[in-house]
GUMAR-447931 format. One line per field, with one value per residue (C-alpha): residue in three letters; z negated, y negated, x; residue number from 1. Coordinates in steps of 0.5 Angstrom, whole numbers, plus 500, padded with zeros to 3 digits. Layout:
% residues N
rest	[ALA:...]
pz	[Z:...]
py	[Y:...]
px	[X:...]
nr	[NUM:...]
***
This chain:
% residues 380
rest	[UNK:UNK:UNK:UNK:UNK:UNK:UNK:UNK:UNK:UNK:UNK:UNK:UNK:UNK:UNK:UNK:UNK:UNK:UNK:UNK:UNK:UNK:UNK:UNK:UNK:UNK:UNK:UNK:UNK:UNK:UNK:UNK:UNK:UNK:UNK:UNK:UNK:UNK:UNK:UNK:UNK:UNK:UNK:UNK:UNK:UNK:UNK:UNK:UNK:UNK:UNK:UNK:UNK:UNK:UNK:UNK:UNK:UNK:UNK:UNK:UNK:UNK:UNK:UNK:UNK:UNK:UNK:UNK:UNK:UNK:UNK:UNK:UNK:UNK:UNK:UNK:UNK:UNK:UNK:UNK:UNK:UNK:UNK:UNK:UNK:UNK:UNK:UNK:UNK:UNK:UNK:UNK:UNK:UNK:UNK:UNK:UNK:UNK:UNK:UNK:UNK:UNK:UNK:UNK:UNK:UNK:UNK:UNK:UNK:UNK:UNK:UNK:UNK:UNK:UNK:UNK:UNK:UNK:UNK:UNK:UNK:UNK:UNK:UNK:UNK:UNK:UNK:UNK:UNK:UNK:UNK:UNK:UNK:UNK:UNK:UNK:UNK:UNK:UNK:UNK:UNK:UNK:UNK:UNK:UNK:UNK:UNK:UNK:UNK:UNK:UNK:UNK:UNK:UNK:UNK:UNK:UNK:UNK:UNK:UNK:UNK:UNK:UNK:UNK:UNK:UNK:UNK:UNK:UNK:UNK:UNK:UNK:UNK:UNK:UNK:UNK:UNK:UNK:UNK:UNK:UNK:UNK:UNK:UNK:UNK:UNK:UNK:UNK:UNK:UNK:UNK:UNK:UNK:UNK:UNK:UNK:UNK:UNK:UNK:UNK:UNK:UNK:UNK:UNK:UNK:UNK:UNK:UNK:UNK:UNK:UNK:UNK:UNK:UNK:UNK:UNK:UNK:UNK:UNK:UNK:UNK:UNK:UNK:UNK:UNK:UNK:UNK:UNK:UNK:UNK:UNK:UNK:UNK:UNK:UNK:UNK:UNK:UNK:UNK:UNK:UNK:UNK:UNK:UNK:UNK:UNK:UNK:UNK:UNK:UNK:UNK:UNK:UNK:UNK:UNK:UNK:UNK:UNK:UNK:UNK:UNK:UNK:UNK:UNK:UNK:UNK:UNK:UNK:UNK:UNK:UNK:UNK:UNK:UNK:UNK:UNK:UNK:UNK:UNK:UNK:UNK:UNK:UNK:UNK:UNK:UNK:UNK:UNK:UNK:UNK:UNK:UNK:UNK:UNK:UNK:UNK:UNK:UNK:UNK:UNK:UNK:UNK:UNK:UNK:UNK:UNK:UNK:UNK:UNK:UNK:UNK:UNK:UNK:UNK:UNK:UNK:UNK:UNK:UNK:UNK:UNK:UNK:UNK:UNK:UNK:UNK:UNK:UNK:UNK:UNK:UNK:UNK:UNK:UNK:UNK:UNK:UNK:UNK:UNK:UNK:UNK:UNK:UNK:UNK:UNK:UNK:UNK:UNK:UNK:UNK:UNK:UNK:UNK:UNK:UNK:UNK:UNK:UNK:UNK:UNK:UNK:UNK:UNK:UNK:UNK:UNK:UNK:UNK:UNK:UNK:UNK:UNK:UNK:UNK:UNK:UNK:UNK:UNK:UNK:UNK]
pz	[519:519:521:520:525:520:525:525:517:516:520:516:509:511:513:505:502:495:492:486:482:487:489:494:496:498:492:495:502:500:496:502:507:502:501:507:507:500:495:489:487:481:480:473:471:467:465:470:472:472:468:472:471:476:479:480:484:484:487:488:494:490:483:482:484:486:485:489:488:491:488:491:491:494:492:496:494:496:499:505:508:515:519:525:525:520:514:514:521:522:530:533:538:542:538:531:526:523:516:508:507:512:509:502:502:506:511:507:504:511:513:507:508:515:514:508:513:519:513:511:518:520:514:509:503:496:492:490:493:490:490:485:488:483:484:481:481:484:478:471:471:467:472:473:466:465:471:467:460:464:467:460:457:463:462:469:470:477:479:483:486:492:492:497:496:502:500:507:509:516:519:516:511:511:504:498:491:486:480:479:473:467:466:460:460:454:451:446:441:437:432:429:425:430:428:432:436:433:427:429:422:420:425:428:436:437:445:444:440:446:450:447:448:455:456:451:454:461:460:455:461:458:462:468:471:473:480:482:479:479:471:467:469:465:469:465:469:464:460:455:451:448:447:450:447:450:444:439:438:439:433:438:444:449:455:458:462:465:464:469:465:468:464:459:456:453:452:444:444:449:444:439:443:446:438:436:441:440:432:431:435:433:424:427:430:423:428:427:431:434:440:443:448:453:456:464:463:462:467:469:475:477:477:485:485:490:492:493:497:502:502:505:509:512:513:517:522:524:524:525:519:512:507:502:494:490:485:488:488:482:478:481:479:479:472:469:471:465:466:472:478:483:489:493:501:505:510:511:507:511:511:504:500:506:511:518:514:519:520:527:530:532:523:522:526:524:516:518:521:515:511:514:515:507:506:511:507:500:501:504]
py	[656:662:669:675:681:687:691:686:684:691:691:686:688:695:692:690:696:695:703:704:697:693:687:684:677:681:677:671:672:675:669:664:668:667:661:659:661:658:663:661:665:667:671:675:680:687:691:694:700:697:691:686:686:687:682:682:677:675:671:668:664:660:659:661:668:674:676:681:683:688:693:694:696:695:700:706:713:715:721:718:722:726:721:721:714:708:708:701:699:699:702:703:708:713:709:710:705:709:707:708:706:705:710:709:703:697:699:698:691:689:690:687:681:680:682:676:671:673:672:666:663:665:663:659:663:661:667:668:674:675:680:684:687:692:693:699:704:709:708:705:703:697:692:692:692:687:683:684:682:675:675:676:671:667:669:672:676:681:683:689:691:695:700:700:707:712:716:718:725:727:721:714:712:720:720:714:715:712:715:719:725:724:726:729:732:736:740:746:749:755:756:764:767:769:776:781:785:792:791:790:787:782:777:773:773:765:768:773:768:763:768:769:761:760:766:764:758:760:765:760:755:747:746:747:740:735:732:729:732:739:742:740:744:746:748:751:747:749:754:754:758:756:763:765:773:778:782:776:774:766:761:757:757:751:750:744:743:738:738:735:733:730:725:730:729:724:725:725:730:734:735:737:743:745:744:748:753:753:753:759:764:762:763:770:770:767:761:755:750:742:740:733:730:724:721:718:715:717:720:714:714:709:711:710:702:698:696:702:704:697:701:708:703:699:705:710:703:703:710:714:718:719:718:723:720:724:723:727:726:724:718:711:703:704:707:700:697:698:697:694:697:699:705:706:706:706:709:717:720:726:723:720:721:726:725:720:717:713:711:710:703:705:707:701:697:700:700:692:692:696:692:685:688:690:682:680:683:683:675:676]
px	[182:187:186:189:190:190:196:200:200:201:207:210:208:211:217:218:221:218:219:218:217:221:218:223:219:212:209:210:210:202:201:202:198:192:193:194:187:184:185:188:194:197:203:202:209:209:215:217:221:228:231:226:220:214:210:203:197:191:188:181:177:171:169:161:158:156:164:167:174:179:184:190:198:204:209:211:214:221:221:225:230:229:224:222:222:225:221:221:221:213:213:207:207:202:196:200:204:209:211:211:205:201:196:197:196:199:195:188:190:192:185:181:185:184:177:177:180:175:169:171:172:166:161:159:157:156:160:168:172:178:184:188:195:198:206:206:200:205:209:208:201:203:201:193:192:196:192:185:189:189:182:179:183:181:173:172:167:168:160:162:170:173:178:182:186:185:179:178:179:178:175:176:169:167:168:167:170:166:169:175:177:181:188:191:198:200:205:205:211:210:214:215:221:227:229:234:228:230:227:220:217:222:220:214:215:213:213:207:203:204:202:196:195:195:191:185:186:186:180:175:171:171:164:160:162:157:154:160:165:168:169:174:181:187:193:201:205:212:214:220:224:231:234:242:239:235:235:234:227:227:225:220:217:213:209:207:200:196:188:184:177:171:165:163:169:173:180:179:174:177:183:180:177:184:187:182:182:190:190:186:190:195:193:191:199:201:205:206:204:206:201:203:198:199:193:194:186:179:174:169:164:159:153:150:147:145:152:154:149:149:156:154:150:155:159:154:152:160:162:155:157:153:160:160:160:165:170:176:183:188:189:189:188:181:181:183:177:173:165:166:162:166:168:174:173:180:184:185:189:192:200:200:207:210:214:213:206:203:195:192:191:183:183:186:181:175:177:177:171:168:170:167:160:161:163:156:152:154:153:147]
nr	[1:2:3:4:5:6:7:8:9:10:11:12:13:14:15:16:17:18:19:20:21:22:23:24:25:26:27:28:29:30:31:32:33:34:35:36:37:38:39:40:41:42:43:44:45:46:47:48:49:50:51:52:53:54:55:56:57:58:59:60:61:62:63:64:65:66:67:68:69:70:71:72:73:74:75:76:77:78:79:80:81:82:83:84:85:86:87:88:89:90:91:92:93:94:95:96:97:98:99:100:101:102:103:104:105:106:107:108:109:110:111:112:113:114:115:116:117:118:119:120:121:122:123:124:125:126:127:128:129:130:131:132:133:134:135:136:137:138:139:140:141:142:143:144:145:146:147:148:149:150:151:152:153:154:155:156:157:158:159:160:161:162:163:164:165:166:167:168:169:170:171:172:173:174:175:176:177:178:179:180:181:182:183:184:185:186:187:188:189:190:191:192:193:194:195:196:197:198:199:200:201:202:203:204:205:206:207:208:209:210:211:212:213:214:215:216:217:218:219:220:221:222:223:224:225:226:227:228:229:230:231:232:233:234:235:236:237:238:239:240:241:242:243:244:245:246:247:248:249:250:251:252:253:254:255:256:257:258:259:260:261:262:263:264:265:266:267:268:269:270:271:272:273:274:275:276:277:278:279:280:281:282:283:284:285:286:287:288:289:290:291:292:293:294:295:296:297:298:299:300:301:302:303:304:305:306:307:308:309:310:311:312:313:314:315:316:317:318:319:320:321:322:323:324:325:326:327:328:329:330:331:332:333:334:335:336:337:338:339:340:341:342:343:344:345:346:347:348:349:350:351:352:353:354:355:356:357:358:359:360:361:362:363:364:365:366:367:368:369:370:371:372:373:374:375:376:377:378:379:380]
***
């Protein structure tokens, strides 16, 4: 049986430049590495970012449960220019592997996989493992739930998954996330009546009235936020006013904003709030208004259960360190994963999407130790 040493596999997989939903052969070069192993594979496609579609896999070792499944990407950022290093070429030096993405997330799904390959060379166990690799949660986020449509059709039931994303902030395992806030972009346009602004009386200045918008919204709190996450924040990210006068009042006015909400909420009920905070100014302002709502997904959080607390477990033996359960950061795959108990534990995140990425090789190793006590017990 095959085993796979998690520097070296990191160095081949950086070495695929898959930005945006390119795939460039890292599909089938994963495949054959875990059937090399005993995993089943299948390539599953979604849109992608050009004309071609982006190509996804799945893979499954063992057919009865418990079933644990890992969650990962291949896709990169861009931000290329002015590296040290080749961000391509994967260098190790000085007790680092430089490259994009080392961190977020080649580097993670190079340790599972060398961790999977040492389990199941080494034990024989009654379960199944499996693994999901997004080539585009950077991107589109079409791939994961395309994944997931052909694993209801199929009937398989995951019983707890792994997310590989770097959650790790100064040292690797000291932070677990198991949940993450939902994100909500939004777009206001304020309709008045343009007028020539000496003639206070004959127009209805849509600027003042979206003014009088953010600041309401800026002042009025959503809520008090809850035991892992913080409360519910509204940033104005744009502000927009088609006007080539400056003694003319324009006919309309826009901003744009992005709100960050927790488990109090769901997007259809927090709409509603901001709809109606944002309509009743503007009836004093006597405005029209058009407001158009994108969700990037909803907050979710697994309530602490006994896998996730084998997981703090496993983590404070190996690195002797209380992981801290959070729901930081932005979106990820994991908010695909429906009802799916499930927690993100991966490699550090302090050079992801910059400039000269990279992750030190004693991360690397300890993430892949990590990894294997989590299989040990788990199958316990």
């Amino acid at each position: 049986m095959k085993t796979y040493n998690e520097i070296k596999l990191a160095q081949e997989l950086i070495r695929f430049p898959t930005i945006k939903t390119e795939d460039r052969g890292i599909m089938k070069f994963l495949s054959k590495k875990l059937s090399a192993i005993g995993f089943r594979c299948t390539i599953i496609k979604s849109k992608g970012t050009g004309p071609k579609p982006a190509l996804n896999l799945y893979a499954r070792y063992g057919k009865s449960k418990p079933h644990i499944m890992y969650l990962g990407h291949t896709d990169v950022v861009a931000n290329l220019n002015n590296w040290k290093l080749p961000p391509f070429k994967a260098v190790v030096s000085k007790g680092y592997l430089n490259g994009r993405g080392a961190q977020d997330m080649k580097g993670g799904i190079a340790c599972w996989i060398s961790a999977v390959s040492n389990f199941i060379k080494n034990n024989k166990f009654n379960g199944s493992i499996s693994i999901i690799i997004s080539a585009d949660e950077e991107t589109t986020g079409y791939g994961c739930p395309a994944v997931m449509k052909y694993l209801r059709k199929k009937s398989e039931k995951i019983d707890f998954s792994l997310v590989g994303e770097p959650s790790s902030n100064k040292s690797v395992g000291d932070e677990i996330r198991i949940g993450r806030r939902g994100s909500m972009n939004g777009v206001i346009t304020v309709y008045g009546k343009s007028g020539h602004s000496a003639f206070y009386g004959s127009y209805i200045n849509p600027c003042t009235a979206l003014a009088k918008i953010i600041a309401k919204l800026k002042s009025s709190p959503l809520d008090n936020g809850t035991k892992y996450m913080p409360p519910s924040n509204l940033e104005f990210t744009k502000m927009n006013v088609d006007n080539l006068s400056e003694n003319v009042v324009p006919q309309s006015a826009s901003a744009k904003f992005n709100v960050r909400f927790n488990t109090k909420y769901k997007s259809s009920a927090l709409k509603k709030k901001l709809n109606k905070i944002i309509n009743a100014v503007a009836k004093k302002q006597k405005c029209k208004t058009k407001i158009e709502y994108k969700v990037s997904g909803e907050a979710f959080y697994t309530e602490p259960n006994k896998d996730i607390h084998m997981v703090k477990k496993v983590v404070k033996k190996v690195t002797k360190l209380t992981p801290k359960l959070n729901c930081r950061g932005g979106t990820s795959d994991s908010r695909f994963l429906g009802s799916i108990p499930r927690l993100e534990l991966g490699l550090r995140n302090n050079s992801i999407h910059q400039v000269n990425e990279r992750t030190s090789i004693s991360d690397l190793k300890k993430l892949t130790l990590i990894y294997t006590k989590i299989l040990d017990n788990y199958f316990k």
